[in-house]
C-alpha positions in Angstrom: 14.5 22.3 -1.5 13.1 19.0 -0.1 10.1 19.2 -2.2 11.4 19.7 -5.5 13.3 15.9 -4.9 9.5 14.7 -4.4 6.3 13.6 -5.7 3.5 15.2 -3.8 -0.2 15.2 -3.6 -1.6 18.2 -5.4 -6.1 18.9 -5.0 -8.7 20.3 -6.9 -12.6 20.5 -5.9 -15.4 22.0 -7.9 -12.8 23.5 -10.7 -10.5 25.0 -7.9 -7.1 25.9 -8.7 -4.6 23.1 -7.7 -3.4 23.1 -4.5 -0.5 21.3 -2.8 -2.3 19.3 -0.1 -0.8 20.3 3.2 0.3 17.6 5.9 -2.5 17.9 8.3 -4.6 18.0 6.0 -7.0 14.8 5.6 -7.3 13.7 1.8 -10.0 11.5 1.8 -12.0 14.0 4.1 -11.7 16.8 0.9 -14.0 14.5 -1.1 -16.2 12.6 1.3 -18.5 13.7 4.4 -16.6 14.1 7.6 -17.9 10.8 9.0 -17.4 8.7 6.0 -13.5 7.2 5.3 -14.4 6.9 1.5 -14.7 8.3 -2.1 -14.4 8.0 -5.3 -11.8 10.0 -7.0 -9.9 10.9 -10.2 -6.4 11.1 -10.0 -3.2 11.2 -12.7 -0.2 12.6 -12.8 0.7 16.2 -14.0 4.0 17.5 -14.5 5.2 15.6 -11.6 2.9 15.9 -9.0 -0.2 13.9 -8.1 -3.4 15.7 -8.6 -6.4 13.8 -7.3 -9.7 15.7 -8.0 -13.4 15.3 -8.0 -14.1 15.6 -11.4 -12.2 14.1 -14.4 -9.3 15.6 -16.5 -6.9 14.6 -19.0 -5.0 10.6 -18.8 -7.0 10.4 -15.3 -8.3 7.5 -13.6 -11.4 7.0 -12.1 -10.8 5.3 -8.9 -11.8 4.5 -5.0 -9.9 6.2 -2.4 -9.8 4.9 1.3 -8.4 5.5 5.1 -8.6 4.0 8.5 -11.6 5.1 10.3 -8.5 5.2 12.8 -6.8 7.4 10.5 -4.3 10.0 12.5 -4.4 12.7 10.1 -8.6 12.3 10.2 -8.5 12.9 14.0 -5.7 15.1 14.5 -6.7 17.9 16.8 -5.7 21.9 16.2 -3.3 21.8 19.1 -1.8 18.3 18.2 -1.3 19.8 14.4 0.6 22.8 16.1 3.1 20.1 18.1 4.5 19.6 14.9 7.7 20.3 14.1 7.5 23.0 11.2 10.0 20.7 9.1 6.9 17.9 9.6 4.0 20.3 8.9 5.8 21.7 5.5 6.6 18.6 4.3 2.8 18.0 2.2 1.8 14.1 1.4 4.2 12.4 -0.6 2.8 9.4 -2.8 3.9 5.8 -3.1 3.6 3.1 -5.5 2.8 -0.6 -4.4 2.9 -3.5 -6.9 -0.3 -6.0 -6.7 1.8 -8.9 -8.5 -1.2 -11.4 -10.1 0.7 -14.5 -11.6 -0.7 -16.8 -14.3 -2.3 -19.3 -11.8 -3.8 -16.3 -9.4 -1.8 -15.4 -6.4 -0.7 -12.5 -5.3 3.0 -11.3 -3.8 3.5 -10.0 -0.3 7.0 -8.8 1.6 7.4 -8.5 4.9 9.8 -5.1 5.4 13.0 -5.3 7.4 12.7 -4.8 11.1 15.6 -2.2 11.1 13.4 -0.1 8.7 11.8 3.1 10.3 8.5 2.6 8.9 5.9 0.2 9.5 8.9 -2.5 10.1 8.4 -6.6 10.1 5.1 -5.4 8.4 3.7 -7.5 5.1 3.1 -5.3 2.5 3.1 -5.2 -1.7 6.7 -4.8 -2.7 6.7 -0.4 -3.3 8.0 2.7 -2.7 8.8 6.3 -3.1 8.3 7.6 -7.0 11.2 9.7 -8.4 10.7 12.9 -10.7 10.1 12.2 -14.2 8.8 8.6 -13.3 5.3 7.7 -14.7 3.5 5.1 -12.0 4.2 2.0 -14.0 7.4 3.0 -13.7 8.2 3.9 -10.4 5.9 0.3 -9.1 8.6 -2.0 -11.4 11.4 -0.2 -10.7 10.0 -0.7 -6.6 9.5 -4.3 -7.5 12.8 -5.0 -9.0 15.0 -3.4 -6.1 13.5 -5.2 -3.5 12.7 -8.7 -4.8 15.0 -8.8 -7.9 11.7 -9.4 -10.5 12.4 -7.5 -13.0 9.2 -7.2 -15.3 10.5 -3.5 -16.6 11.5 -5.0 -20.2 7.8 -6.5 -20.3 5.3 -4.1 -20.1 3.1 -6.2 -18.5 -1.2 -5.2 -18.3 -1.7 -3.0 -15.6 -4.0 -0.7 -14.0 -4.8 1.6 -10.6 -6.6 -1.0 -8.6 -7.4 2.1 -5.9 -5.6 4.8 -3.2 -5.0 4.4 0.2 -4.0 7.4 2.7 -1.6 6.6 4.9 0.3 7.7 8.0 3.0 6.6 10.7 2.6 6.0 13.4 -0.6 4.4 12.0 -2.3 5.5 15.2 -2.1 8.8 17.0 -1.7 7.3 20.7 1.9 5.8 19.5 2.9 9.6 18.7 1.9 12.7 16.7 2.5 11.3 13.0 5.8 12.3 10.9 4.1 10.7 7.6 1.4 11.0 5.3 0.9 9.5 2.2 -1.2 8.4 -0.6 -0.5 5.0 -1.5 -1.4 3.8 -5.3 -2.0 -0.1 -5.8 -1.3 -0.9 -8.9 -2.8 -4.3 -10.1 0.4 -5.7 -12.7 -0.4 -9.4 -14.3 2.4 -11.2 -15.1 2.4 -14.4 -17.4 4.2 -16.7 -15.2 2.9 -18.4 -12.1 4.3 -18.2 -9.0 6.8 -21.2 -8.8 8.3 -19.3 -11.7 8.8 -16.4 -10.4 10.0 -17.5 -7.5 12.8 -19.0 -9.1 13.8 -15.5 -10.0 13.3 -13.9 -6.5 16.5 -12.3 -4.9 15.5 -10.4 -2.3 17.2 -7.4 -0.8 17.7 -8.1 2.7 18.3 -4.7 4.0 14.5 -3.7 3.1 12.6 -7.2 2.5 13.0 -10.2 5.2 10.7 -12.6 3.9 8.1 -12.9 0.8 5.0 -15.2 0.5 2.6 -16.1 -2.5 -0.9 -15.8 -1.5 -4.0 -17.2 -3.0 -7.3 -16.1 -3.0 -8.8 -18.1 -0.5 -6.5 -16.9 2.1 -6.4 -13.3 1.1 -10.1 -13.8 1.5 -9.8 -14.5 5.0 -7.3 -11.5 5.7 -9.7 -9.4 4.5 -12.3 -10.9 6.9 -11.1 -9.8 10.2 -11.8 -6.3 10.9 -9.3 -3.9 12.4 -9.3 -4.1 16.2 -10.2 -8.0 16.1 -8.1 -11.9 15.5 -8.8 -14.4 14.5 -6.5 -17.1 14.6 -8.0 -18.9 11.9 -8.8 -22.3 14.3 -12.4 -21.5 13.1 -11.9 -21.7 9.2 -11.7 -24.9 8.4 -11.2 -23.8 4.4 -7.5 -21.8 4.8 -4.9 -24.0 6.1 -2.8 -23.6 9.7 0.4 -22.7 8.2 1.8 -21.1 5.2 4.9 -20.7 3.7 6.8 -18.1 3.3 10.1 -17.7 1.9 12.9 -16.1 4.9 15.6 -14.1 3.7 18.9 -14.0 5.3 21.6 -12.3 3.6 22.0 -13.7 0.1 20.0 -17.2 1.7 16.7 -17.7 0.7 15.3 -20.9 2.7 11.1 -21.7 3.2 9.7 -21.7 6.8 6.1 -22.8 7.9 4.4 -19.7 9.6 1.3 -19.9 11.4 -1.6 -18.2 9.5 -2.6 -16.4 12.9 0.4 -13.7 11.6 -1.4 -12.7 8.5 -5.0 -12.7 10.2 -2.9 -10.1 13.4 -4.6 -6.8 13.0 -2.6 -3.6 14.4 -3.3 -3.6 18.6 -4.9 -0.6 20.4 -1.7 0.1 22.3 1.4 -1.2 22.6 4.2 -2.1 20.5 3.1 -3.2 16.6 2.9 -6.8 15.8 3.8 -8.5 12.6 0.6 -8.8 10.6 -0.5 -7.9 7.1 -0.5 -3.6 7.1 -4.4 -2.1 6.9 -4.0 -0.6 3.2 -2.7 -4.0 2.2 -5.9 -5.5 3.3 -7.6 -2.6 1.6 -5.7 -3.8 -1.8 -6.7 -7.4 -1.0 -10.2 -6.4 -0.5 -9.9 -4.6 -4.3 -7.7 -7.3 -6.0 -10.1 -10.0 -4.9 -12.9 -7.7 -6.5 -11.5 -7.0 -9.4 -11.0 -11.0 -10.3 -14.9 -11.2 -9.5 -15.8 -8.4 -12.0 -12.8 -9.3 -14.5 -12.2 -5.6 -15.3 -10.1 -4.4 -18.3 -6.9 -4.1 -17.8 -4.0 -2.0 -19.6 -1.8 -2.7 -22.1 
């Protein structure tokens, strides 16, 4: 069976049994009030699968878990839920892994993914992905990182923690088409102990999932995180951030550095239409944490 090849989203409220969460079924809506789009959750691994619950339990995390107010899943009607193809509505919500990469002189790295890529293409994201049985998080983040930017930080160990969880789905709004996936995305804040120009000596990309990588710093990610969903800003107004920033193209086994206009990372997803190369909403949601979690200096993992 499919499932048994995958990590999936397992739930438990007031002591309830576990339960695998089902595809339609909203996540964040199981621990919040049906007009809110956050909660606070605890959430670990068990015996490969991914049981998030509202009270703690053992090697749990205590952490923030978000959607889209937009959120397909949340808005879903009964008869749109039974459009589904059964394979769709069996599948339950998988869980992904995305890296938060903090270097030694405070910026963060984003990939853009491939535009030949069926999900949420020529879209700037965390370097991530699926997690494989047996993998712990750590794990399945480095092993993410490593395949499609070439860092490998898997001998290192380096301090970590869950910065938050995001629920996701694609199409990341229902009036682009009935979604065929739902996940819960885990950030993962990992600190390395080289800057960037360091690491970026040792970036090989793979160009079948990443086209192009940039460094950002906290003044820009700042900025991102400014410009609500539904609204641009093309930054002419913020006289802090610069125009342009660079960003590292990937062609084949060529890496060479291009100027891009810092409209692209403030883009938000449009209303209708086709998508537009811009920084993904959960990515903005890890932004939004990573820049709080520099304020507060929280412990991290080692």
């Amino acid at each position: 069976m499919e499932s048994a090849k995958r990590i999936l989203v397992y739930l438990s409220k007031d002591n309830s049994l576990l339960q695998c969460a089902r595809f339609v079924q909203g996540i964040t809506g199981q621990f919040c009030s049906g007009h809110e789009d956050k909660a606070v959750v605890n959430c670990g691994l068990d015996q490969n699968r991914f049981v998030i619950s509202d009270r703690p339990f053992s090697g749990s995390s205590s952490v923030r878990l978000q959607r889209p107010p937009f959120c397909p899943i949340k808005i879903l009607s009964p008869d749109q839920a039974a459009r589904l193809p059964e394979q769709i509505r069996a599948r339950g919500v998988d869980v992904g892994v995305a890296i938060v990469l903090q270097t030694a002189n405070n910026k963060v790295l984003l990939t853009r993914r491939s535009k030949t890529l069926n999900i949420f293409p020529n879209v700037w994201v965390p370097p991530g992905g699926h997690m494989e049985p047996g993998e712990q998080l750590l794990h399945a983040g480095l092993r993410e990182l490593q395949e499609e930017t070439g860092l490998n930080l898997r001998s290192e160990t380096p301090p970590w923690r869950i910065l938050g969880l995001w629920e996701s789905a694609f199409p990341p709004l229902l009036n682009r088409g009935l979604p065929t996936r739902h996940h819960i995305v885990t950030y993962l804040l990992v600190t390395s102990d080289e800057t960037h120009q360091e690491l970026q000596e040792k970036l090989r990309p793979a160009d079948e999932e990443v086209s192009a990588c940039v460094w950002l710093d906290p003044e820009i990610a700042e900025q991102i995180v400014a410009v609500p969903e539904g609204e641009e800003d093309s930054g002419k107004n913020l006289p802090r951030i610069p125009t342009s920033i660079q960003v590292t193209e990937v062609s084949g086994s060529s890496l060479y550095r291009k100027d891009v206009d810092v409209s692209v990372f403030l883009s938000t997803a449009p209303a209708d239409g086709e998508d537009v190369e811009r920084v993904s909403t959960g990515t903005k949601y890890a932004l939004e944490l990573w820049l709080e979690s520099m304020q507060t200096q929280k412990p991290i993992k080692m």
